[in-house]
Biopython code that builds the backbone (N, CA, C, O; Angstrom):
import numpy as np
from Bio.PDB.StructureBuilder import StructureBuilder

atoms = [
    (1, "UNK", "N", (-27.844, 112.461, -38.633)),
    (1, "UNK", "CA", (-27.020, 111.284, -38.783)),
    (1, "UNK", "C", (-27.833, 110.067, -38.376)),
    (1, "UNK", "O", (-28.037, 109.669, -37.229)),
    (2, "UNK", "N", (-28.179, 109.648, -39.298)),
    (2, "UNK", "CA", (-28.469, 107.925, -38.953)),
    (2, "UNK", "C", (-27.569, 106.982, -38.580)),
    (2, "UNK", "O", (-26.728, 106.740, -39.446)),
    (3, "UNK", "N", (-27.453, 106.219, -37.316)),
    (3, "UNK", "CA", (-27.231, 105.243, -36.546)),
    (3, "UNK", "C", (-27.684, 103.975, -36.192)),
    (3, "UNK", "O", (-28.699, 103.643, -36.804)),
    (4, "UNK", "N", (-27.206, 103.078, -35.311)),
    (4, "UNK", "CA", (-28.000, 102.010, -35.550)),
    (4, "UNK", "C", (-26.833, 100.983, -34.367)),
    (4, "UNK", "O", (-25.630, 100.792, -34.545)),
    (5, "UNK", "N", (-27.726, 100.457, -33.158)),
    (5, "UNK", "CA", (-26.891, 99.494, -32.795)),
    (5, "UNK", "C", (-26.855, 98.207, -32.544)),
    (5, "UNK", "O", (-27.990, 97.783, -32.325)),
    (6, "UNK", "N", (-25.963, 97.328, -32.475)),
    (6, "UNK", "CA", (-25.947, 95.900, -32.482)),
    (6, "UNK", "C", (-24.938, 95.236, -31.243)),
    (6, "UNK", "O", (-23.727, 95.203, -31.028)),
    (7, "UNK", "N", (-26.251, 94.700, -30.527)),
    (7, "UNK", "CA", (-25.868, 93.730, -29.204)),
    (7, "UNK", "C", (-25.614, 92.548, -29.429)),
    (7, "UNK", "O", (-26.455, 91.986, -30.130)),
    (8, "UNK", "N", (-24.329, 91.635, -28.931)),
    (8, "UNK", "CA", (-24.374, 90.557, -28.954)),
    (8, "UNK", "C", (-23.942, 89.698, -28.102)),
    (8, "UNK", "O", (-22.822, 89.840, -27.612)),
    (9, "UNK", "N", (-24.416, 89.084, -27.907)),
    (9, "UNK", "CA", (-24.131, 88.287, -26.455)),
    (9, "UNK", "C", (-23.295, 86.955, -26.541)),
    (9, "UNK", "O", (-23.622, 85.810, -26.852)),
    (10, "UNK", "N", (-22.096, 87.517, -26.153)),
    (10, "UNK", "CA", (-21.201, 86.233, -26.106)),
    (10, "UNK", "C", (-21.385, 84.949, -25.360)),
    (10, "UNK", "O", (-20.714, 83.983, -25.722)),
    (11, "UNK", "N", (-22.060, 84.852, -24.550)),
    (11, "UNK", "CA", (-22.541, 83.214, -24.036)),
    (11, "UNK", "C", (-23.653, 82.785, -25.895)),
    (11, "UNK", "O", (-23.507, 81.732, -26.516)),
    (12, "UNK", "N", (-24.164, 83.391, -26.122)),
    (12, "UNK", "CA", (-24.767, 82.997, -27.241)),
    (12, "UNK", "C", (-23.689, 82.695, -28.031)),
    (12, "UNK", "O", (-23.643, 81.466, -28.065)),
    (13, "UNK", "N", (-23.046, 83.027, -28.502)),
    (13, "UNK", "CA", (-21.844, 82.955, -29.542)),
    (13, "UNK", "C", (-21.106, 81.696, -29.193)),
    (13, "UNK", "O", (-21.098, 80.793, -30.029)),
    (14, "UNK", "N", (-20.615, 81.571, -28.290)),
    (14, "UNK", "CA", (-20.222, 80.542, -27.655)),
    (14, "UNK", "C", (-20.608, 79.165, -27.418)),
    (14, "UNK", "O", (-19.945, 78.128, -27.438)),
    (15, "UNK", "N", (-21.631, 79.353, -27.227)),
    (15, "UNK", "CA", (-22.833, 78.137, -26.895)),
    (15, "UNK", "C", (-23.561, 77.583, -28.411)),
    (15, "UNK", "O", (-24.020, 76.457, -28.596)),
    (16, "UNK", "N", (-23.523, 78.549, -29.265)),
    (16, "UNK", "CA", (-23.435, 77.626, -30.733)),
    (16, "UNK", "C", (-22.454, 77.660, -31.781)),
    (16, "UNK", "O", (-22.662, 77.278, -32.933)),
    (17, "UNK", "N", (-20.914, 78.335, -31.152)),
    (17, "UNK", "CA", (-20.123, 77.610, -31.875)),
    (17, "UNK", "C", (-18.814, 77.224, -31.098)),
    (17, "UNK", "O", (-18.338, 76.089, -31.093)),
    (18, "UNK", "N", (-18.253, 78.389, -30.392)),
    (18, "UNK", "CA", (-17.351, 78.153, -29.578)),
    (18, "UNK", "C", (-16.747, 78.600, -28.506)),
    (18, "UNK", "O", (-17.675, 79.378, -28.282)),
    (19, "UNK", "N", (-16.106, 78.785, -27.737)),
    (19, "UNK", "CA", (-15.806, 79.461, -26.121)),
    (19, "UNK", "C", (-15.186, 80.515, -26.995)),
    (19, "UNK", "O", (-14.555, 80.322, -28.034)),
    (20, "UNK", "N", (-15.419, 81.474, -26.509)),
    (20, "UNK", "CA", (-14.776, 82.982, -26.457)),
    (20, "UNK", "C", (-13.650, 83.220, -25.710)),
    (20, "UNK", "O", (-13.983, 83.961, -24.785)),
    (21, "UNK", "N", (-11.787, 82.801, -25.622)),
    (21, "UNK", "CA", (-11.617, 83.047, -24.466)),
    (21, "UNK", "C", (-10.826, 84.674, -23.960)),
    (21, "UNK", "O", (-10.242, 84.952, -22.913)),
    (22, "UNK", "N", (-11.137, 85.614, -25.317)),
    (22, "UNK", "CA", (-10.915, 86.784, -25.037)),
    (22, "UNK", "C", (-12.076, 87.724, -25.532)),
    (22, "UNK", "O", (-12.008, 88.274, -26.631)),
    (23, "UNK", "N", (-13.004, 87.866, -24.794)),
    (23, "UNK", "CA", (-14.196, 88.862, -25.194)),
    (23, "UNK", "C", (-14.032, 89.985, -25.636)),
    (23, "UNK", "O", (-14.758, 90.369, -26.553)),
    (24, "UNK", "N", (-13.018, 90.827, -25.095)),
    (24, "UNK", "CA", (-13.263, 91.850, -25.676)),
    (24, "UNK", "C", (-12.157, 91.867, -26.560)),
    (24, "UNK", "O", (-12.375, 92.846, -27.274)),
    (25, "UNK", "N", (-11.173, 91.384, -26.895)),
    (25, "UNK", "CA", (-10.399, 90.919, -27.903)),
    (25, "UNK", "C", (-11.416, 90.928, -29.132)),
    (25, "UNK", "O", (-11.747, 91.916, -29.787)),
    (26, "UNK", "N", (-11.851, 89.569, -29.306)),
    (26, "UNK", "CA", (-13.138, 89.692, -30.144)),
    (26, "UNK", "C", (-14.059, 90.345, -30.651)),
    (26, "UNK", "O", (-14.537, 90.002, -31.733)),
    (27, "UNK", "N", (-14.592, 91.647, -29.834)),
    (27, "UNK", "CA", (-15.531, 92.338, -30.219)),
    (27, "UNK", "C", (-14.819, 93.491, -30.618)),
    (27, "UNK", "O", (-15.602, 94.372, -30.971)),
    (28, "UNK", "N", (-13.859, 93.757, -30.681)),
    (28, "UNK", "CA", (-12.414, 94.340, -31.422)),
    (28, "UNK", "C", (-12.690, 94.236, -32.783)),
    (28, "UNK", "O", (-13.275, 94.916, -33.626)),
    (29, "UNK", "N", (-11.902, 92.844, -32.727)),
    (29, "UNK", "CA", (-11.980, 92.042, -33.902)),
    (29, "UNK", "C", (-13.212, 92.384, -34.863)),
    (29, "UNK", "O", (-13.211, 92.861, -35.997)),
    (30, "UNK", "N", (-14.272, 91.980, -34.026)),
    (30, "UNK", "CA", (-15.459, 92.175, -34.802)),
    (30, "UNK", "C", (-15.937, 93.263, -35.640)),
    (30, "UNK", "O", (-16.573, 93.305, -36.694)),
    (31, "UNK", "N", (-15.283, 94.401, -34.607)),
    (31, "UNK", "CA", (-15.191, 95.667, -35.019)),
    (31, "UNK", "C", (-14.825, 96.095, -35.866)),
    (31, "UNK", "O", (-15.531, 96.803, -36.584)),
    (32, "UNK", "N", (-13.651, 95.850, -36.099)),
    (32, "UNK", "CA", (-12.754, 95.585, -37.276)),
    (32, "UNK", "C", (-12.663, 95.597, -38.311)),
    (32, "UNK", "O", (-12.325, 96.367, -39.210)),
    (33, "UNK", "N", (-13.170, 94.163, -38.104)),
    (33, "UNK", "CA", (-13.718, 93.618, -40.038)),
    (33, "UNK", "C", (-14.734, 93.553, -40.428)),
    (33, "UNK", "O", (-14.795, 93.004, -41.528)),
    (34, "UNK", "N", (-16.022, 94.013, -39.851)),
    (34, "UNK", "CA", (-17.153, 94.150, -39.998)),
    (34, "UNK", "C", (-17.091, 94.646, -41.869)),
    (34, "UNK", "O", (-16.000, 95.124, -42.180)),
    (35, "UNK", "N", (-17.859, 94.581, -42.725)),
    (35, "UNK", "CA", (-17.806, 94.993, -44.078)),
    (35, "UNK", "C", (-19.186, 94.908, -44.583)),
    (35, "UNK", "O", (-19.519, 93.932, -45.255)),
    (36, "UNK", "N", (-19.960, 95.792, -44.329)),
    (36, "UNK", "CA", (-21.135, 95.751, -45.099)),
    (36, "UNK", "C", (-21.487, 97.307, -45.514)),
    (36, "UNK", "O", (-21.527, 98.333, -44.834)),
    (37, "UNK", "N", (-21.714, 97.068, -46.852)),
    (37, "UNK", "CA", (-21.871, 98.369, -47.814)),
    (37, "UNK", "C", (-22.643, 99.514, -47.086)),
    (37, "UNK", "O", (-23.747, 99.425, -46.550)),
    (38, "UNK", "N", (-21.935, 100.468, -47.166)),
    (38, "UNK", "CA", (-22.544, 102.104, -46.673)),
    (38, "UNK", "C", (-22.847, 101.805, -45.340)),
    (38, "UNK", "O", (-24.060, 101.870, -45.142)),
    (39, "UNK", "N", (-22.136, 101.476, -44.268)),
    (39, "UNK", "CA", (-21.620, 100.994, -43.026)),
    (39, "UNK", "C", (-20.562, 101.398, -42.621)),
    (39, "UNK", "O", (-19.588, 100.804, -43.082)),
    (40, "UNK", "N", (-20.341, 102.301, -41.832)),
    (40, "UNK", "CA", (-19.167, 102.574, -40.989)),
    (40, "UNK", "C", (-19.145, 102.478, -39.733)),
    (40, "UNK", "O", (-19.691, 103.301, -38.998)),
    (41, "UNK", "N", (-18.585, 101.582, -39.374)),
    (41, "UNK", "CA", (-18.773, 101.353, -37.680)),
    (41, "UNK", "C", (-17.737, 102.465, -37.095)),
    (41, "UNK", "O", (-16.571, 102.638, -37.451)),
    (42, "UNK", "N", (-18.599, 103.295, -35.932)),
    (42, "UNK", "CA", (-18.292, 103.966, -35.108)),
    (42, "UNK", "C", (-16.973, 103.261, -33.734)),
    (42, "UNK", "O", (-15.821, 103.589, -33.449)),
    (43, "UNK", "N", (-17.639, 102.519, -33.366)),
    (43, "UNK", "CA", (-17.001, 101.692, -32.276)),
    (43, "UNK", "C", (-17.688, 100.256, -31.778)),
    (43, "UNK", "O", (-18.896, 100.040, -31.676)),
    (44, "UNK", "N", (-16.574, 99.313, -31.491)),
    (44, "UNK", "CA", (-17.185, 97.882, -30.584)),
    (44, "UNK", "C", (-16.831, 98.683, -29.405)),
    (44, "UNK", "O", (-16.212, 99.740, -29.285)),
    (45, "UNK", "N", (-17.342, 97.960, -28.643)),
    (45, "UNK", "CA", (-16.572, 97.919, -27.122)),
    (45, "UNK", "C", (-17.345, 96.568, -26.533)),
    (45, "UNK", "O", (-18.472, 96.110, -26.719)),
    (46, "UNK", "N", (-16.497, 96.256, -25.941)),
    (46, "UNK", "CA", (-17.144, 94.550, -25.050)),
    (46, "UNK", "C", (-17.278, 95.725, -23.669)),
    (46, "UNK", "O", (-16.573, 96.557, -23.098)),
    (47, "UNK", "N", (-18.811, 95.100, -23.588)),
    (47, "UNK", "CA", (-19.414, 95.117, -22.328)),
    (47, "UNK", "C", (-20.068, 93.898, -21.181)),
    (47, "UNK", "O", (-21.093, 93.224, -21.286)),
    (48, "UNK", "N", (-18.807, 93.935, -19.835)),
    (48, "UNK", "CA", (-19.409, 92.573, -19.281)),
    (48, "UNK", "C", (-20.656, 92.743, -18.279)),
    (48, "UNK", "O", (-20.948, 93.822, -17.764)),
    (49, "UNK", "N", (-21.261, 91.699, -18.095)),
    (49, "UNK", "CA", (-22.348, 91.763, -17.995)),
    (49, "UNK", "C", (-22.377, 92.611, -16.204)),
    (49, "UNK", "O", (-21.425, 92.675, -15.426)),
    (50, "UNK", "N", (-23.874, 93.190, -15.980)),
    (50, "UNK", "CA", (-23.756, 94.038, -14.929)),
    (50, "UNK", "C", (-23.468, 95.254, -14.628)),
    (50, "UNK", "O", (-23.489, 95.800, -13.525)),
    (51, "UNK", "N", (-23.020, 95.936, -16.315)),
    (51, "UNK", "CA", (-22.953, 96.909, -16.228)),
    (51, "UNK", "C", (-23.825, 97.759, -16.947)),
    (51, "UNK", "O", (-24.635, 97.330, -17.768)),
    (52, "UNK", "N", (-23.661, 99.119, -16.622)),
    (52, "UNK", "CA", (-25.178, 99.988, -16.531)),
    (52, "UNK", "C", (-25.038, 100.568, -17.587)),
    (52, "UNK", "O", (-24.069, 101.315, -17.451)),
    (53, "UNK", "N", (-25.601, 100.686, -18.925)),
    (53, "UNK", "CA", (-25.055, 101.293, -19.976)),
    (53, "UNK", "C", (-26.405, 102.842, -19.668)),
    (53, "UNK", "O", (-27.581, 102.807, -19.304)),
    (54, "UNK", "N", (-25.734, 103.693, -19.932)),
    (54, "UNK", "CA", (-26.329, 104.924, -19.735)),
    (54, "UNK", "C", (-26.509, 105.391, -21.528)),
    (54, "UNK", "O", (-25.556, 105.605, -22.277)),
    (55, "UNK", "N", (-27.408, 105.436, -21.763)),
    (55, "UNK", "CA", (-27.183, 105.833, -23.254)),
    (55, "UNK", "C", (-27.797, 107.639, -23.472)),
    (55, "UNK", "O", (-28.598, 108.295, -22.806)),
    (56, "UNK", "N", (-27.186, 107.892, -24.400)),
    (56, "UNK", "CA", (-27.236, 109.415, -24.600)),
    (56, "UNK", "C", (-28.610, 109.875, -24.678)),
    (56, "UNK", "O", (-29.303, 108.925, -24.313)),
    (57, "UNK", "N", (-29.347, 110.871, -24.976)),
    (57, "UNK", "CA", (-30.366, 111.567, -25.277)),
    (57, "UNK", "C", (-30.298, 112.324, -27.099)),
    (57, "UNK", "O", (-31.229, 112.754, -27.780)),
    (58, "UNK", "N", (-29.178, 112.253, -27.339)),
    (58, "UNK", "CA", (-28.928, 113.189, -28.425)),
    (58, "UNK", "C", (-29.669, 112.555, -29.273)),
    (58, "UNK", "O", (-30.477, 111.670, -28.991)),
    (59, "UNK", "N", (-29.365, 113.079, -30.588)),
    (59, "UNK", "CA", (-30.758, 112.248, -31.865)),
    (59, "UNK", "C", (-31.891, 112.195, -31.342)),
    (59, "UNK", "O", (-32.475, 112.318, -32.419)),
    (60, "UNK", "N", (-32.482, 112.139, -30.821)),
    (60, "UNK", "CA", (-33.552, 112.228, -30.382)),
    (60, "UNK", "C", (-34.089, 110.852, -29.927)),
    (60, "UNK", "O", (-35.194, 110.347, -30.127)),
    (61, "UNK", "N", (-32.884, 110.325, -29.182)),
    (61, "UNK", "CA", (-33.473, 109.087, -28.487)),
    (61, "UNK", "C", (-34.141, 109.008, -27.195)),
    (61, "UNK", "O", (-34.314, 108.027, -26.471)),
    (62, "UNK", "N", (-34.514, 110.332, -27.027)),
    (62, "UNK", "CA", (-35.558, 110.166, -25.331)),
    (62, "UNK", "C", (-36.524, 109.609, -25.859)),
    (62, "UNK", "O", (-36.913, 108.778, -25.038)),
    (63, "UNK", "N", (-37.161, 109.571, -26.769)),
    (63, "UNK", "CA", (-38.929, 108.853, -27.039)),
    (63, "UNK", "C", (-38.656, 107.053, -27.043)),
    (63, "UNK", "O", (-39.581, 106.244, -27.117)),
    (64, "UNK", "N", (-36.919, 106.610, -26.929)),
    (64, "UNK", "CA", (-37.078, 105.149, -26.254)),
    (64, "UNK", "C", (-37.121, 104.995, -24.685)),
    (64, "UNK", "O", (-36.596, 104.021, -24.145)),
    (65, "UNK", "N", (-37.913, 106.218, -23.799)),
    (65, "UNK", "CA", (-37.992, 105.786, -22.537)),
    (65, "UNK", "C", (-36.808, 104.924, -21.342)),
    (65, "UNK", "O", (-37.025, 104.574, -20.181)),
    (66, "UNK", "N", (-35.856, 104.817, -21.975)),
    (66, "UNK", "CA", (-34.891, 103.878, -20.957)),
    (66, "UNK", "C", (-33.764, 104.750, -20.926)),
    (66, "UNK", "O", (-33.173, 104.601, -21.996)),
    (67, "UNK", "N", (-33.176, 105.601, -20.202)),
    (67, "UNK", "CA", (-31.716, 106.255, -20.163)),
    (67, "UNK", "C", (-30.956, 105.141, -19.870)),
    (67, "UNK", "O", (-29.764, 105.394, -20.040)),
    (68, "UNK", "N", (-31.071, 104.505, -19.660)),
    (68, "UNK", "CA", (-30.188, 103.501, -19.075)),
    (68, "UNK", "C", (-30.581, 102.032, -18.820)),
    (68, "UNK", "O", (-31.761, 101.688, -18.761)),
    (69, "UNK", "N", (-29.431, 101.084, -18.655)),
    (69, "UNK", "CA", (-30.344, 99.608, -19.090)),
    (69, "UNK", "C", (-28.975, 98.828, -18.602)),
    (69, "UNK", "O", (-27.955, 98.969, -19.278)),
    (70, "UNK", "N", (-28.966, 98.046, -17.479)),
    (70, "UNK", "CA", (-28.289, 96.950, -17.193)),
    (70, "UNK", "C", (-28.289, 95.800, -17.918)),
    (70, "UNK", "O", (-29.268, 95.256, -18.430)),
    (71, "UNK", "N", (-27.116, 95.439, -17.945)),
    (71, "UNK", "CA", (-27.041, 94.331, -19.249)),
    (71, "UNK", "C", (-27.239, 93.140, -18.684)),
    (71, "UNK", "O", (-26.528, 93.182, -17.680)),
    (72, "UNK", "N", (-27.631, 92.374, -18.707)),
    (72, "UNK", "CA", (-27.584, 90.739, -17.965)),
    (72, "UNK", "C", (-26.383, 89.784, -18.599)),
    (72, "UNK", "O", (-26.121, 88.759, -17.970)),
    (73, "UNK", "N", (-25.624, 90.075, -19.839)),
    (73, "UNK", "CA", (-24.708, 89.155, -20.205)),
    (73, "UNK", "C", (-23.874, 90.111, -20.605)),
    (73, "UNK", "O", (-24.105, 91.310, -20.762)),
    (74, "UNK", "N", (-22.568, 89.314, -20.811)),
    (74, "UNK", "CA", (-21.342, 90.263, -21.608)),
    (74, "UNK", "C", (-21.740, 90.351, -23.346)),
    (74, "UNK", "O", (-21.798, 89.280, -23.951)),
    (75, "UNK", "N", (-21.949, 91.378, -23.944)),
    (75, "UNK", "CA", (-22.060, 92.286, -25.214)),
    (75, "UNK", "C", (-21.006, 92.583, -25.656)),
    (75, "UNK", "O", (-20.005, 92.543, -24.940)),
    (76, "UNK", "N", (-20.961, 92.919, -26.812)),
    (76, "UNK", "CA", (-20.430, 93.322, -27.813)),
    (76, "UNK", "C", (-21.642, 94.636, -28.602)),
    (76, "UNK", "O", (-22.666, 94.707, -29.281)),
    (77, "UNK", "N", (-20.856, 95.285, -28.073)),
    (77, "UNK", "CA", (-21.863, 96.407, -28.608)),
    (77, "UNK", "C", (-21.167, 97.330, -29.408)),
    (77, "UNK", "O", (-20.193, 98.047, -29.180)),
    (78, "UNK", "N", (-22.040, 97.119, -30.618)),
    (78, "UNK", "CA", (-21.185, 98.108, -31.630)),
    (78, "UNK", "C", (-22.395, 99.504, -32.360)),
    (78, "UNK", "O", (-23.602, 99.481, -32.602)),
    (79, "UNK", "N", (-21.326, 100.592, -32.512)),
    (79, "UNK", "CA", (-22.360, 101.606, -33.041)),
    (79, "UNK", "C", (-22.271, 101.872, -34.282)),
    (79, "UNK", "O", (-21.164, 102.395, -34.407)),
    (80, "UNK", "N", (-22.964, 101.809, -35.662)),
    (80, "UNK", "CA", (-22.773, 102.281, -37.079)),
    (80, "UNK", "C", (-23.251, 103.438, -37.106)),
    (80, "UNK", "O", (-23.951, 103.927, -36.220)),
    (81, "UNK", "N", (-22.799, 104.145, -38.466)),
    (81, "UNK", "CA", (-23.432, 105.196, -39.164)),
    (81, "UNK", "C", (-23.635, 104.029, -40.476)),
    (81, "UNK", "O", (-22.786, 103.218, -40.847)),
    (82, "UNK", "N", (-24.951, 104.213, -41.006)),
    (82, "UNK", "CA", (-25.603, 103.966, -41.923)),
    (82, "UNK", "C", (-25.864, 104.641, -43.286)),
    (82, "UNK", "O", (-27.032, 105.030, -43.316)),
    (83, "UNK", "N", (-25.286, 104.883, -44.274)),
    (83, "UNK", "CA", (-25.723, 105.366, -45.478)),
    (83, "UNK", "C", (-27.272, 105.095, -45.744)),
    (83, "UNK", "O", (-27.519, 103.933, -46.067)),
    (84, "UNK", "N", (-28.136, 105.789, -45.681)),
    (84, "UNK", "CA", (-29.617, 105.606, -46.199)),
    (84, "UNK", "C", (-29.893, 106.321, -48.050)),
    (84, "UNK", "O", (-30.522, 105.739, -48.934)),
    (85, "UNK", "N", (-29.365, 107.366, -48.142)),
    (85, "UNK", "CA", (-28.926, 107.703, -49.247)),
    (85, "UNK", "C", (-27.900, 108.764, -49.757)),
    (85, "UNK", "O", (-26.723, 108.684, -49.407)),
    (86, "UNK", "N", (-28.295, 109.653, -50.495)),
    (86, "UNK", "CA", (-26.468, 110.855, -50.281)),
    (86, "UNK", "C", (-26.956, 111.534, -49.924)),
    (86, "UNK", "O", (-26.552, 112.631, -50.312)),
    (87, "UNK", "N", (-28.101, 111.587, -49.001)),
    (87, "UNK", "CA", (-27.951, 112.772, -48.244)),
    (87, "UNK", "C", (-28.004, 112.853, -46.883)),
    (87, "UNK", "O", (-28.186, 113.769, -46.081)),
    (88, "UNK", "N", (-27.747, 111.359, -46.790)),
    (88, "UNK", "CA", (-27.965, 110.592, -45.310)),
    (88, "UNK", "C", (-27.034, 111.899, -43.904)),
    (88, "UNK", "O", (-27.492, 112.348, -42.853)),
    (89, "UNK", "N", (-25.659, 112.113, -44.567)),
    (89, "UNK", "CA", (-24.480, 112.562, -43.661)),
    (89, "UNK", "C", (-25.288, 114.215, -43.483)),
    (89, "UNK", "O", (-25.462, 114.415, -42.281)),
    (90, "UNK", "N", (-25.682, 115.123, -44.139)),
    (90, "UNK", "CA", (-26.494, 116.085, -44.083)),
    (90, "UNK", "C", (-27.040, 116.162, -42.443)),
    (90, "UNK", "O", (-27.852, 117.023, -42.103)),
]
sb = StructureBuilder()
sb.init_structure("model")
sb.init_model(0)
sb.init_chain("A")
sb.init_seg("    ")
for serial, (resi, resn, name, xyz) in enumerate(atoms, 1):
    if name == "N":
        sb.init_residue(resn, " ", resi, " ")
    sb.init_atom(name, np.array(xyz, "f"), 0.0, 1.0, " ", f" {name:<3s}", serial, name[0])
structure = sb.get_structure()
């Protein structure tokens, strides 16, 4: 299964267009309606800042060296599955 994730940092979001005043409301939202072809988002979840994201080992993500990674801002972190081609889900 191909995956793929996307951080976003709500002081950024904010700071070039507008105050956020429900974060994780938003990254809900974001979640949501996200729509881009052969894209299925797994999950958002708003993450505020300071917390320790422990990320899995499975897929074979030990060769990124970091089990884990403190965030310095509040995120929006969302996980896709990616269509690469039809035999991507295989």
């Amino acid at each position: 299964m191909k995956a793929f994730f996307i951080l976003v940092g709500f002081r950024a979001i904010a700071s070039a267009q507008h105050i956020v005043s429900n974060p994780a409301a938003a990254c809900q939202e974001l979640g949501a309606s996200l729509a881009i072809e052969n894209v299925i988002v797994n999950f958002a979840e708003y993450v505020p800042a300071k917390t320790n994201l422990v990320f899995t080992q499975a897929y074979n993500l030990s060769t990124c060296g970091l089990p884990s990674q403190v965030v310095t801002t509040d995120l929006c972190r969302l996980a896709m599955y990616v269509e690469t081609s039809y035999r991507s889900g295989e």
